[in-house]
Every structure is written in structure tokens, then in C-alpha cells.
VEXVOBA-730645 format. One record per residue: residue in three letters; x, y, z of N, C-alpha, C in turn. Coordinates in nm, 3 decimals. Example, Ala and Ser with C-alpha at 12.3 -4.5 7.8 and 13.67 -1.06 7.14 Angstrom:
<recs>
ALA,1.319,-0.569,0.780,1.230,-0.450,0.780,1.320,-0.330,0.780;
SER,1.285,-0.225,0.708,1.367,-0.106,0.714,1.290,0.003,0.787;
</recs>
This chain:
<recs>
UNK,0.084,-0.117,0.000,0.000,0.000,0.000,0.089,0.124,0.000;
UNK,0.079,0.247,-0.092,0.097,0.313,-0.075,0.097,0.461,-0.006;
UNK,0.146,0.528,0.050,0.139,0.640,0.182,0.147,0.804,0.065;
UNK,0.057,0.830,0.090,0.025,1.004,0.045,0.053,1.063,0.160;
UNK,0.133,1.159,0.170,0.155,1.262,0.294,0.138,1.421,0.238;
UNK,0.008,1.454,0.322,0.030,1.595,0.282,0.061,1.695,0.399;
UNK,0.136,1.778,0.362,0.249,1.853,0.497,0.192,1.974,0.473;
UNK,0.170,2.016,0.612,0.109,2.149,0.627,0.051,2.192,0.753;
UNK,0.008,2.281,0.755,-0.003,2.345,0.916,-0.137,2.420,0.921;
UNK,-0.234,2.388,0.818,-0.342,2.357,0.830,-0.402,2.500,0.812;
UNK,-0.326,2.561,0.717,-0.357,2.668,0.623,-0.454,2.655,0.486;
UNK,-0.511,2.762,0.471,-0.581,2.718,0.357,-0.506,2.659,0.249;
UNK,-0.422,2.697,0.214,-0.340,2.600,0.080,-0.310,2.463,0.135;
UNK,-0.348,2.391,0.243,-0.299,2.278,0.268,-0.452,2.258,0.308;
UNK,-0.569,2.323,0.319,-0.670,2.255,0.310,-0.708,2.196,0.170;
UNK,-0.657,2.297,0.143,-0.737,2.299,-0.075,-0.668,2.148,-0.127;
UNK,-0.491,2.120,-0.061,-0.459,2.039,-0.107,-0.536,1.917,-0.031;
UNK,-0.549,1.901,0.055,-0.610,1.824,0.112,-0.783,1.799,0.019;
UNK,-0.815,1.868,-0.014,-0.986,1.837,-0.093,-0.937,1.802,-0.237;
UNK,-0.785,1.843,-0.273,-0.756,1.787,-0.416,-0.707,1.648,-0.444;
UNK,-0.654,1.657,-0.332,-0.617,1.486,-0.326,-0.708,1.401,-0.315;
UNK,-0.847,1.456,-0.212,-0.927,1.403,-0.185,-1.040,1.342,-0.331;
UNK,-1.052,1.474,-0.400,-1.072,1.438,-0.506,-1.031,1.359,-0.643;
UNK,-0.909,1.370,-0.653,-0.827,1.293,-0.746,-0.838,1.133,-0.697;
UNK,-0.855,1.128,-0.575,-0.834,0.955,-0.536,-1.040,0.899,-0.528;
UNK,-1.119,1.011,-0.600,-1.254,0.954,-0.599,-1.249,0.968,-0.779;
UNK,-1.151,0.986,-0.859,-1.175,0.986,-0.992,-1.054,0.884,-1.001;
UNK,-0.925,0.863,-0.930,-0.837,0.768,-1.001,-0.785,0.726,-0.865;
UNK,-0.881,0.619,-0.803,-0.819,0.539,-0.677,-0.722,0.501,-0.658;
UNK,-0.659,0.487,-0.578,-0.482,0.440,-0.577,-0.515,0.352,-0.398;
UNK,-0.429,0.264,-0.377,-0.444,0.148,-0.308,-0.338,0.232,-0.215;
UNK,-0.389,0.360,-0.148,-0.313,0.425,-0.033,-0.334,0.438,0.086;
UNK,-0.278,0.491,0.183,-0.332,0.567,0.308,-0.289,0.750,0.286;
UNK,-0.348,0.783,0.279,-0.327,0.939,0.316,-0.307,0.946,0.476;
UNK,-0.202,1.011,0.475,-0.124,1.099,0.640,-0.165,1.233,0.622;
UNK,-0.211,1.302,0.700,-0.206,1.405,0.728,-0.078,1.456,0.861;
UNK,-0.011,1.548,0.778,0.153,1.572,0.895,0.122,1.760,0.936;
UNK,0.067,1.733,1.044,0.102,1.887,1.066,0.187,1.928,1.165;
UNK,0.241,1.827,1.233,0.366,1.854,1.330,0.502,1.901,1.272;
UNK,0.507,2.014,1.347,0.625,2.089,1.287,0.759,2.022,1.250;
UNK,0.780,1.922,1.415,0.910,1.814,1.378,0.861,1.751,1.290;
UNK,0.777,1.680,1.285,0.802,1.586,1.200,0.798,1.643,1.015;
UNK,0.728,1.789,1.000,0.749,1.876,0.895,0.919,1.895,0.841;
UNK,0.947,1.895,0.925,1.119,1.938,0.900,1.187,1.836,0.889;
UNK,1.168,1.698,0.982,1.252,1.570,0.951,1.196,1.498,0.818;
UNK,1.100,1.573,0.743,1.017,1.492,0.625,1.145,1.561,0.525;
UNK,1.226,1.667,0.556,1.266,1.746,0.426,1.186,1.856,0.308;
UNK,1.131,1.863,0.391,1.013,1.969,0.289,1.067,2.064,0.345;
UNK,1.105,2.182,0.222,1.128,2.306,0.296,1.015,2.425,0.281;
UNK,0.908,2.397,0.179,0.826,2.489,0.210,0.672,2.386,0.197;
UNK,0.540,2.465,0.244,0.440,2.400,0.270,0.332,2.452,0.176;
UNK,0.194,2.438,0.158,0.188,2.325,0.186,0.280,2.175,0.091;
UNK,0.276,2.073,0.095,0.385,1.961,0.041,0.308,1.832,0.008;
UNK,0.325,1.759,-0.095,0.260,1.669,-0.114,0.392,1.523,-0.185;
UNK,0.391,1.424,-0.066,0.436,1.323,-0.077,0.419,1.211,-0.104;
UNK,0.476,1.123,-0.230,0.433,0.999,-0.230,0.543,0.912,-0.178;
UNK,0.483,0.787,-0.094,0.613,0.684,-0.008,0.736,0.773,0.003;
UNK,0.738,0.929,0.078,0.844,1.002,0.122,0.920,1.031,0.011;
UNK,0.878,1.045,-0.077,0.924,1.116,-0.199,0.851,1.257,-0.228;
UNK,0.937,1.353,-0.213,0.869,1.494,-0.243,0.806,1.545,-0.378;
UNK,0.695,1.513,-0.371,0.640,1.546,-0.510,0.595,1.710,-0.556;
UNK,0.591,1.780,-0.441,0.538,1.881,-0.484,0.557,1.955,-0.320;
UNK,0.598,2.082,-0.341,0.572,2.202,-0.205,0.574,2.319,-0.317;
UNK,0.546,2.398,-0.222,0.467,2.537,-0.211,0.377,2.544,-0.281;
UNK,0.325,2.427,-0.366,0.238,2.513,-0.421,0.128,2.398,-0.415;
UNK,-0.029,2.417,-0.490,-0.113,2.339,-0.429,-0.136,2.307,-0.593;
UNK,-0.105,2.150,-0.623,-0.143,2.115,-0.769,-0.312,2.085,-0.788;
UNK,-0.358,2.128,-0.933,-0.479,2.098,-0.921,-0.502,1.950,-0.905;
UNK,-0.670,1.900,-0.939,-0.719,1.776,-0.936,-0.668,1.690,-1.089;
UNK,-0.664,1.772,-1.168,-0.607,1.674,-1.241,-0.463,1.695,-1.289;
UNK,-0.330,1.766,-1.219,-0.234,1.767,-1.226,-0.209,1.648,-1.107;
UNK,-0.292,1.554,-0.982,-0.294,1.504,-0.916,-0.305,1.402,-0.957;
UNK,-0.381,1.380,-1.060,-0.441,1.277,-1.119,-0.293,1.228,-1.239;
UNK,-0.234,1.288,-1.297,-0.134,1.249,-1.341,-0.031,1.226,-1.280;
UNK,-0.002,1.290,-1.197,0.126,1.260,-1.105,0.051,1.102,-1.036;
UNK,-0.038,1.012,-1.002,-0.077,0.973,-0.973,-0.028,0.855,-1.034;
UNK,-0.063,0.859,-1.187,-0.045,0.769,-1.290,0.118,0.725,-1.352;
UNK,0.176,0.876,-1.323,0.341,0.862,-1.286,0.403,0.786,-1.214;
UNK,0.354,0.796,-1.100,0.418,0.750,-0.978,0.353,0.568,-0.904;
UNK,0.210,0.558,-0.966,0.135,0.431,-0.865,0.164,0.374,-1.026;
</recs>
């Protein structure tokens, strides 16, 4: 199974990412768990240097910025 981590401190750009992911995995399911990380340590021992951040199996796929639903949806198809 694969682990989605989205890093953030629970700002709107890390909500939005949070409803995009949410959405992308009700149009192209992936056999994951989504983490939600808003602890600061554990923000900084992830290696993300800016937020919000979107990780697949601790691979940094994306920070600062919040990809749409279907830039999610490809990176999806990239990566699973």
C-alpha cells in the first residue's frame, strides 16, 4: 500500500490540497493511506522546505504550491 503525505499546518493552501487529493483519489483510486503531517518536527525531519507539500512513499512530489485535481491525477499515474 501506498502512503500520500500531505504537509502542512493547516492553512488554507494545505486545506485545498487536502480536498484535491481528496478528489483525485474519488476519480483515479490508488491502493493508499493518506497521512495528514502537521507537526512541525516531523514537517522538517520529512525534508520539505516549504508548505503546503505533497508526498508519495516520502518522496517529495510537490511544495509550495497546491497542484490541481487533475495535475494530481497524473502525477498519480506517474508514480502508482
Amino acid at each position: 500500500m501506498a502512503t500520500i503525505s500531505i504537509i502542512g499546518i493547516g492553512d488554507l493552501q494545505t486545506r485545498q490540497l487536502r480536498e484535491n487529493v481528496a478528489a483525485a483519489l474519488a476519480i483515479y483510486p490508488v491502493n493508499s493511506e493518506v497521512v495528514n503531517v502537521t507537526e512541525v518536527s516531523t514537517i522538517v525531519a520529512s525534508g520539505v522546505s516549504q508548505t503546503p507539500a505533497l508526498l508519495f512513499d516520502h518522496e517529495i512530489i510537490a511544495e509550495g504550491v497546491v497542484p490541481s485535481i487533475a495535475e494530481i491525477i497524473h502525477l498519480f499515474k506517474r508514480h502508482f
